[in-house]
C-alpha positions as a printed NumPy array, in Angstrom:
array([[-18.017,  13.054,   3.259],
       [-16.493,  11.396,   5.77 ],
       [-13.056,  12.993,   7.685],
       [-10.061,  11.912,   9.592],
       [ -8.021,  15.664,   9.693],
       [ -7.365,  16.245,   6.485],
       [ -7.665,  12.552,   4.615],
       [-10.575,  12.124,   3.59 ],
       [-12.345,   8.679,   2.073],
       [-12.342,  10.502,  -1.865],
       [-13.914,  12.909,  -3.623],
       [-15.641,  11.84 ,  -6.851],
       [-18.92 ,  12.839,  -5.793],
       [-20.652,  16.229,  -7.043],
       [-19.675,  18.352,  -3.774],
       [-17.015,  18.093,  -0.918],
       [-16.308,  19.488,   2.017],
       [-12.66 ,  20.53 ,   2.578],
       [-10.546,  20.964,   5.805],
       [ -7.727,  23.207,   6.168],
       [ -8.503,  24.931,   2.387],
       [ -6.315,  28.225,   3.476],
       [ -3.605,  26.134,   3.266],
       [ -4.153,  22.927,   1.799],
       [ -5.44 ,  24.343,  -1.678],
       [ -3.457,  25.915,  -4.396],
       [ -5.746,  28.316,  -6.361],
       [ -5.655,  28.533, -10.027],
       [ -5.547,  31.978, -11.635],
       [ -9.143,  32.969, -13.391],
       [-12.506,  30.528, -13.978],
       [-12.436,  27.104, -15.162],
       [-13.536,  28.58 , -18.471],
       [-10.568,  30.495, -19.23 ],
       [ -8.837,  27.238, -19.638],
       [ -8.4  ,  24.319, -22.658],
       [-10.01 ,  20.727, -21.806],
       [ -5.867,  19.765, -22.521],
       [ -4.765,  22.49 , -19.662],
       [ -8.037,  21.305, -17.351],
       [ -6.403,  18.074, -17.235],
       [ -2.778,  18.944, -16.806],
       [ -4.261,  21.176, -13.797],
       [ -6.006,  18.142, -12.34 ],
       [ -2.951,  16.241, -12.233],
       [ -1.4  ,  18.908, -10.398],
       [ -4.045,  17.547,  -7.277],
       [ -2.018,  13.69 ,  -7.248],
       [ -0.09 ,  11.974,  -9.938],
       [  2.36 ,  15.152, -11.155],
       [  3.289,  16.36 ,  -7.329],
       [  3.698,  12.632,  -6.518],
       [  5.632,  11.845,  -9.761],
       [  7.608,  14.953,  -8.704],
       [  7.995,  13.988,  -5.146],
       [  9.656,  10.767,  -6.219],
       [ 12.503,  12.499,  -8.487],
       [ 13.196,  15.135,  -5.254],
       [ 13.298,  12.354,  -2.679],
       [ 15.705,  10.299,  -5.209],
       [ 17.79 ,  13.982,  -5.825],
       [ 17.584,  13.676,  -9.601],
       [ 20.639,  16.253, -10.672],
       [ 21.429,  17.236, -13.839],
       [ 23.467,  15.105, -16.256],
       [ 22.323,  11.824, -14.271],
       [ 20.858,   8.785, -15.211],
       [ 17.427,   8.073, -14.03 ],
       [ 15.27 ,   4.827, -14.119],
       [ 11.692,   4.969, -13.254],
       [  9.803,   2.012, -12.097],
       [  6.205,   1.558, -13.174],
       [  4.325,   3.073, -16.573],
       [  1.171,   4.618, -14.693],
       [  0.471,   8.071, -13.807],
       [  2.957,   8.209, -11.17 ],
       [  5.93 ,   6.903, -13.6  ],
       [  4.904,   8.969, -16.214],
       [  4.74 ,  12.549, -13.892],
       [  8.247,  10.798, -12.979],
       [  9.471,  11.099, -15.584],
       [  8.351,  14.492, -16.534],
       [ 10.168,  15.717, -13.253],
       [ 13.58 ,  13.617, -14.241],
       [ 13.539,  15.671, -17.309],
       [ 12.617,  19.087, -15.709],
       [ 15.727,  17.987, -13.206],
       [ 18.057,  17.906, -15.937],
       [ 18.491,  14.298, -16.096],
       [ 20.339,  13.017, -19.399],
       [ 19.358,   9.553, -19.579],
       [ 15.682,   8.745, -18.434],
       [ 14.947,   4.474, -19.197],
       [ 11.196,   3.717, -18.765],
       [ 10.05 ,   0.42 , -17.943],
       [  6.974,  -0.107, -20.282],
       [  5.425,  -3.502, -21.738],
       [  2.2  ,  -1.513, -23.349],
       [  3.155,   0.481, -26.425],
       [  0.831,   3.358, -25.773],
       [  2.662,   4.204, -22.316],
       [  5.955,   3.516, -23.478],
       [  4.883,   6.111, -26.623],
       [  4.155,   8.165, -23.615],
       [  6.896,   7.941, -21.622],
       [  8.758,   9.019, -24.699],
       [  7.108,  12.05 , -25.136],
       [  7.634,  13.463, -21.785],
       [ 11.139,  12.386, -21.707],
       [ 12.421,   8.898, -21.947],
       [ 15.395,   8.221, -23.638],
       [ 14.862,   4.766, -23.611],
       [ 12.248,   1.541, -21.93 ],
       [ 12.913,  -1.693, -21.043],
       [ 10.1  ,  -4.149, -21.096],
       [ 11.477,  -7.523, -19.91 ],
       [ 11.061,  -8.007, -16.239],
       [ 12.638, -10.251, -13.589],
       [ 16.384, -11.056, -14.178],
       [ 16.082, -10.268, -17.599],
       [ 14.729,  -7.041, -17.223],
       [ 17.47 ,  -6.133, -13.953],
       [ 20.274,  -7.156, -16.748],
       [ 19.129,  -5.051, -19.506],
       [ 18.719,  -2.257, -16.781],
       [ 22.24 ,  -2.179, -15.429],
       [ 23.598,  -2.55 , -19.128],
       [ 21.52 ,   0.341, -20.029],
       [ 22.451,   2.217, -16.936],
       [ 26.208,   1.976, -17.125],
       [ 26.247,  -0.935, -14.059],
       [ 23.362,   0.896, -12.209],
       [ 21.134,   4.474, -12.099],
       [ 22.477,   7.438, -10.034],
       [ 18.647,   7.814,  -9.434],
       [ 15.876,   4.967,  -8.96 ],
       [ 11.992,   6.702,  -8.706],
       [ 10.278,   3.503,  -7.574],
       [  6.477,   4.303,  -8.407],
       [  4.804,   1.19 ,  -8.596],
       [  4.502,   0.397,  -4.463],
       [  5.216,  -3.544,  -4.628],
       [  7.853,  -5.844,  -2.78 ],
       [  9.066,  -7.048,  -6.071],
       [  9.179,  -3.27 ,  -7.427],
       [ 11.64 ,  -1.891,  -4.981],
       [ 13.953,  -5.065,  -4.908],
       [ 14.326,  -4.231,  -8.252],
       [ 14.916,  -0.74 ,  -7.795],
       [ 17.387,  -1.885,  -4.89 ],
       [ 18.892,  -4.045,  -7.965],
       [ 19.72 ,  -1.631, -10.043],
       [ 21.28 ,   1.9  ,  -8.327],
       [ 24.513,   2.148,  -8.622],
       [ 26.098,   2.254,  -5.119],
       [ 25.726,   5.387,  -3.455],
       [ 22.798,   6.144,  -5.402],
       [ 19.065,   6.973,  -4.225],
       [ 15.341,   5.526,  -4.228],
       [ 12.807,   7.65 ,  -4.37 ],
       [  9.712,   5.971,  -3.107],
       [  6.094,   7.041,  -3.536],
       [  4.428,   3.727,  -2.869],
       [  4.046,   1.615,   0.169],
       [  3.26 ,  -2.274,  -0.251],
       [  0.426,  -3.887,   1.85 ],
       [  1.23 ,  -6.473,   4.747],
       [  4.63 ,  -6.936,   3.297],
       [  7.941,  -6.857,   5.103],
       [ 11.22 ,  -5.202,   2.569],
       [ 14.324,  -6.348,   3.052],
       [ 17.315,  -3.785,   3.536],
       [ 19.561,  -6.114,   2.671],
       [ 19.777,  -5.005,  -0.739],
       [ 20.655,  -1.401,  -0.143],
       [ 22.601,  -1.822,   2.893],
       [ 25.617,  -2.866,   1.764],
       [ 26.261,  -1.009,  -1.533],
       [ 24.787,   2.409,   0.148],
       [ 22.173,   3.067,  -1.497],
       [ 19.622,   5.175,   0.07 ],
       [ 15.878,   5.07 ,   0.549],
       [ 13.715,   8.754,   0.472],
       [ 10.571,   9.108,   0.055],
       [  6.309,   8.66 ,   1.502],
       [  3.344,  11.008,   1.104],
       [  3.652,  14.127,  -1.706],
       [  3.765,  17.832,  -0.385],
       [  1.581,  18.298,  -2.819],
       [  0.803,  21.862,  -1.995],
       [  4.178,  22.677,  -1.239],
       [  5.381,  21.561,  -5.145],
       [  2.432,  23.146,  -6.452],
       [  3.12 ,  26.57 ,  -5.819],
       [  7.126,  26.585,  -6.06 ],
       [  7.438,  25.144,  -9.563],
       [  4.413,  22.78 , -11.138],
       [  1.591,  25.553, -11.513],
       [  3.912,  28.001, -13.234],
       [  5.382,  24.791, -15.126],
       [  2.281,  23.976, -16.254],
       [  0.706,  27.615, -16.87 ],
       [  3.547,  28.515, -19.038],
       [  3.467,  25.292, -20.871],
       [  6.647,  24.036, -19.767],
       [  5.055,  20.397, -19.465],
       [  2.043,  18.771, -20.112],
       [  1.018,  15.952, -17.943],
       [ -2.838,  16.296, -18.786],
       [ -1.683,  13.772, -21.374],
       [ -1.828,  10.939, -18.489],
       [ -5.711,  11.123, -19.172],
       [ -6.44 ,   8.961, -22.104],
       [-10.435,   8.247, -21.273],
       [-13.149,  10.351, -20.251],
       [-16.156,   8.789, -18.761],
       [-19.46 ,  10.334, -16.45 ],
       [-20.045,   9.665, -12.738],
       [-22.45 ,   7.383, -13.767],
       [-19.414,   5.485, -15.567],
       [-17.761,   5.636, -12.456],
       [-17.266,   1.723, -12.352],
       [-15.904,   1.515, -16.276],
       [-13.497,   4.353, -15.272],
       [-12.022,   1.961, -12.393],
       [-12.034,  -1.585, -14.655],
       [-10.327,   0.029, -17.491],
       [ -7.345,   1.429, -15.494],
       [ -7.189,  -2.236, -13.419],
       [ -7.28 ,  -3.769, -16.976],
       [ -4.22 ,  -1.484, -18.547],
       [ -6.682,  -0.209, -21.044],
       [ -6.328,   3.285, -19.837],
       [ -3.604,   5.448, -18.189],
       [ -5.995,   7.005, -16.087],
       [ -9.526,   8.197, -16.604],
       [-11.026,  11.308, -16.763],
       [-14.008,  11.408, -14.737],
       [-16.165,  14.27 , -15.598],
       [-18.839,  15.685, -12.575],
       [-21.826,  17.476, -13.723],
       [-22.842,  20.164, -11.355]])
């Protein structure tokens, strides 16, 4: 396993070494068999998506009563959306064009999803949104993505950003002159973990496990990759034998 600090180049393999584990991993109370396959996963998510999900609804200060768009229908979007609604958000719009995420994004929150994209989908957006979000939680990580979340806050408002697009310059332009702010970058994962999403997720406040929708082997390790690139899957479940 290769090292640079504490990044590492992944971890799907049947061992890793860790740096910094005293304070760089959360542990989880009893054995791995204490637990359900469906608490397993939300536990896993706990590692990435949820604490990055999360990290985009802090950085954007969701506050209760507001109204929240969330920018992409992956893992990310959907642990956004989870943390919009544990904010207190009222109004939660999902931006789905596959049924089985947008059925997702319902469950953990959404009040409502807008599929169209472009100027179409901005439009429907700001109607939606009362002429713009208090709170944008941009987790798809593409030029086009945060122009649109620039396009729709309301003025004043914030972006929370968890994704950073490659070789690509953003414009301020957009945000500059109506005041709307830009948060965001890496997860504290850790940090998140132990003040609210382990105890969220022990006491089954929330359930983000649900993010996992296939299960494949190592030895599946390519399928697991091609059906999340093809929108077949939310994300895959890889499962390590020991």
């Amino acid at each position: 396993m290769a090292h640079n600090d504490n990044f590492t180049m992944g971890a799907q393999g049947q061992f890793i070494r860790f740096q910094h584990a005293q304070w760089a991993l959360v542990k989880i109370p009893g054995k791995p068999e204490d637990y359900s396959e469906g608490m397993l996963k939300s536990l896993l998510t706990l590692s990435d998506v949820m604490a990055t999900g999360y990290h985009a609804a802090r950085a954007a200060r969701v506050q209760p009563g507001d109204t929240v768009i969330v920018l992409g229908d992956g893992a990310v979007g959907q642990c956004g959306i989870i943390a919009a609604k544990m904010m207190g958000a009222k109004r939660i719009i999902s931006t789905s064009r596959h049924e089985d995420r947008r059925a997702l994004a319902q469950e953990f929150g959404a009040t409502d999803n807008v599929a169209e994209r472009g100027d179409e989908g901005v439009a429907k957006l700001l109607e939606l949104s009362d002429g713009g979000a208090d709170a944008v939680l941009e987790c798809v990580g593409t030029d086009a993505s945060f122009q649109e979340a620039a396009a729709v806050a309301r003025p004043g408002a914030l972006i929370g950003r968890v994704g950073l697009p490659h070789g690509q310059q953003i414009s301020g332009e957009g945000t500059f002159y109506r005041n709307v702010g830009l948060a965001g970058g890496p997860a504290s994962v850790t940090t998140y973990d132990k003040e609210v999403l382990l105890n969220a997720v022990l006491d089954a406040q929330i359930n983000p496990g649900k993010v996992f929708t296939q299960t494949f082997g190592l030895d599946q390790i390519q399928q697991a990759y091609e059906v999340m690139d093809q929108r077949k899957t939310i994300k895959s479940y890889l499962i390590v034998e020991g």
